[in-house]
C-alpha angles and dihedrals in degrees: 000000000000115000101253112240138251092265096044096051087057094052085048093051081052089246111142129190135251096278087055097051089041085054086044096053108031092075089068099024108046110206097017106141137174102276092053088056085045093052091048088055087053083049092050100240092128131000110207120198120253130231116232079262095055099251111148116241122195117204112204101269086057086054083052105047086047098054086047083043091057095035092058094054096037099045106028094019096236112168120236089266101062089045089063091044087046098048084044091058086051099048089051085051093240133129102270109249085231106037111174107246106112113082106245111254079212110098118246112262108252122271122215126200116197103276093039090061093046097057093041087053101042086236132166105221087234099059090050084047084063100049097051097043093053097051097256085111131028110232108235146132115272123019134220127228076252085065088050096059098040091056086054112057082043086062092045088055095037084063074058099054089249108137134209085243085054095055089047087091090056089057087042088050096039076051091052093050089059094050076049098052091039087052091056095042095046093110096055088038096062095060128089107204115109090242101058085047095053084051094056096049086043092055098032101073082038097065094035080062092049096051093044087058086046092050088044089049097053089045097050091049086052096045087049091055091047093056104044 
């Protein structure tokens, strides 16, 4: 009998891979995506295995503690910090110090259905058709004000002939820069102490900042030679 692979002996364990978790979770969490899983695993929240390949693979108490993890900062506002404090309390089998009881005195961020994000956003339905259709917004149920703003700026390029299926390369660029900054962090990534983790929050928005100089400063020098 042939030796199963590496692959197959994950799917066997049960474990499944990022776009699993992400089918498994969207449901509940409209507009989650695989950065943002990536960025709750620098945070600590949750620490998948790797392949010999380096694939991530989520067993499902990883699923679990993801969906309390979101549920925590969608529903009670924690920050990331006190999750982890939070799903630190509840591995050592303790109260944890913050539960979340008490009703936030924080307002609920706004919801916005479809026709109430066109109109905040002075949008054509079309345009927000396209966007969605093209990757630039996830279709879902309810929007954010980040949706909004999104929306937009997408209505101030489209007056410019610039299309939602044109800005689907700058999604797919601002992508690229995480897998960048993963890349440069995989050291610290692949440990699992809380120091080398805090190091690698700490570094990760710090080098999003630098590339996105880098990337003003490419665009200003071509913009200078246009308009010369």
């Amino acid at each position: 009998m042939a030796t199963p692979s590496p692959r197959e002996r994950s799917s066997a364990a049960g474990l499944l891979s990022i776009g699993q978790v992400l089918a498994r979770l969207s449901p509940e969490f409209p507009g989650l995506s695989a950065s943002k899983l990536r960025f709750l695993e620098v945070q600590g929240i949750v620490t998948p295995t790797r392949t010999e390949s380096g694939y991530r693979k989520f067993s499902a108490a990883d699923v679990d503690r993801l969906r309390l993890a979101l549920t925590l900062q969608r529903d009670h506002f924690m920050p990331h910090t006190v999750i982890r404090d939070y799903l630190a309390d509840v591995d050592a089998g303790r109260q944890p110090a913050q539960a979340p009881t008490v009703p936030s005195i924080v307002a609920a961020p706004r919801r916005y259905r479809r026709e109430e994000l066109l109109a905040a956003a002075g949008a054509a339905p079309q345009l927000l058709n396209d966007a969605i259709g093209t990757g630039v917004i996830a279709g879902a149920q309810t929007y954010t004000d980040q949706h909004v703003a999104l929306l937009r700026a997408l209505v101030a390029l489209d007056r410019h002939g610039i299309e939602p299926r044109h800005v689907r390369a700058v999604r797919q660029s601002a992508e690229r820069d995480v897998a960048l900054i993963e890349s440069a962090l995989a050291t610290l990534l692949r440990r699992t102490d809380a120091t080398s983790r805090g190091r690698a929050a700490e570094a990760a928005p710090e080098l999003a900042k630098r590339l996105e100089e880098v990337r003003a400063l490419f665009v200003k020098a071509a913009l200078d030679a246009l308009l010369e």
